[in-house]
N, C-alpha and C positions, 0 to 999 in steps of 0.2 A: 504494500500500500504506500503509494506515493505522498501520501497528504493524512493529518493529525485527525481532519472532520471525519475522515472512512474511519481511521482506527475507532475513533468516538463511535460509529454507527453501530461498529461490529461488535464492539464491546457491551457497551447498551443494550442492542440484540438477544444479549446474556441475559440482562438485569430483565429485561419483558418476559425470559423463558425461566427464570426462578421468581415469577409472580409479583414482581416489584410493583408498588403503584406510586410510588415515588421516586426519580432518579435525577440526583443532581450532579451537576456539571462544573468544572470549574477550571480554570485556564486561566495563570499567573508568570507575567513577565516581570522580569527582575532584572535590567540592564545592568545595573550595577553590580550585581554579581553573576551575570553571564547567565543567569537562569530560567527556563521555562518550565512549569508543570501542571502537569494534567492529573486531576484527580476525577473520581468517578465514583461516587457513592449511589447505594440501592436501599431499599429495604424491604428487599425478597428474600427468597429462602433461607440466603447464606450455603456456607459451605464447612463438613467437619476440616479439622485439621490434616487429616489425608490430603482429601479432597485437594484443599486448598492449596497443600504443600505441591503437588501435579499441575494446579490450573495452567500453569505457564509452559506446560512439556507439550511440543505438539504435538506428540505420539500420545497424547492422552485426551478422551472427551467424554462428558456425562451423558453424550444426545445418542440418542438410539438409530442402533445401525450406521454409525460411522467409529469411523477407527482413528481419526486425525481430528485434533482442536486447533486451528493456527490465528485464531483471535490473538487471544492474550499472547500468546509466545513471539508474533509478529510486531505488537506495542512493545513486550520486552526485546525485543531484538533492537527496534529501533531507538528507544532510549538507549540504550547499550552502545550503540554505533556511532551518537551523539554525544558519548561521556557522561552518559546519564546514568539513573538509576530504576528500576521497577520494583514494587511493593503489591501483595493481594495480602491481605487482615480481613477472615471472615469468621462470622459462627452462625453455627444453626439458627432460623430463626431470626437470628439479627440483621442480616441484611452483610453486603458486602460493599469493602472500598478497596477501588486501585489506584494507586498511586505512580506514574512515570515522569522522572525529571530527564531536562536535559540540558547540554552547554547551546543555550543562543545562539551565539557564533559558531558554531562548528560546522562545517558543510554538509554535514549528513544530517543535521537538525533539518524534520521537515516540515514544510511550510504546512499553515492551518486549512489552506482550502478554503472551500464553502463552505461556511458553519452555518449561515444562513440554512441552507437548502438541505442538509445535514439535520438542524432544525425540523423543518416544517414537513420531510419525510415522517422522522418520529412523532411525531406531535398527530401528524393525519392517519397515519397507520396505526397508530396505537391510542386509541381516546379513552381507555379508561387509565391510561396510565398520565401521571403530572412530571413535568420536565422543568428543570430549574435549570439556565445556564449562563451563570457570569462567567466574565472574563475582566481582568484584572492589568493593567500595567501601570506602578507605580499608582499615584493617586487617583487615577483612572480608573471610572468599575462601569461596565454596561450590563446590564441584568435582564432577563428574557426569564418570566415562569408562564410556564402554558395556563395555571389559573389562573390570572388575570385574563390573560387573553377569552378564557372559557366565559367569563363572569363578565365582558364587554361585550 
């Protein structure tokens, strides 16, 4: 995946197929110490500690009748590529967060894409689920919750 909005798509994808009905977004630059990160909160099913410790193996998947997950393993690959970092912290029950940073500057940091369109895919495809997504650079915050929009 060429662009951060797919990763987001496919990741999220997750969060709609462990019954989440709230999933929020968040997307933080940090020039000043070369940093971007994406985090990804749910609160769907969760995952045991197995579970979790695999999510990122592509050779591993919970979905029936496939043998390959390369969601999460493709986010972490490409923080990793970036001099970043990947994080999954799940529990049963509680809902799940991912976490990927990365260096700003780095050439392999990839651009965000269309987050709009990334957006409003989610948002129309899935209406019983609520989407929350800021993005953050320095004292800059742009905020998008699908309940509002719902409630307008």
């Amino acid at each position: 995946m060429e662009e951060l909005s797919l990763h987001i798509l496919d990741v999220v994808q997750n969060s709609v197929r462990a019954e989440a009905k709230l999933v929020e977004i968040t997307l933080s630059g940090d020039q000043e110490q070369d940093l971007l990160t994406l985090e990804i909160r749910d609160d769907g099913k969760g995952m045991d500690s197995e579970t979790c410790a695999r999510a990122s193996d592509p050779f591993f998947t919970t979905k029936p009748g496939r043998r390959i997950g390369l969601g999460l393993a493709l986010l972490a690959q490409a923080a990793r590529e970036a001099e970043g970092d990947f994080q999954v912290a799940s529990r049963p029950e509680a809902g799940t967060m991912i976490a990927a940073s990365f260096r700003w500057s780095h050439p392999d940091c990839k651009p965000l894409g269309d987050i709009t369109a990334t957006l409003e895919t989610l948002v129309t495809a899935h209406r019983g689920v609520d989407f929350v997504y800021e993005q953050r650079e320095g004292a800059e915050i742009a905020r998008f919750d699908s309940r509002e929009v719902r409630r307008a």
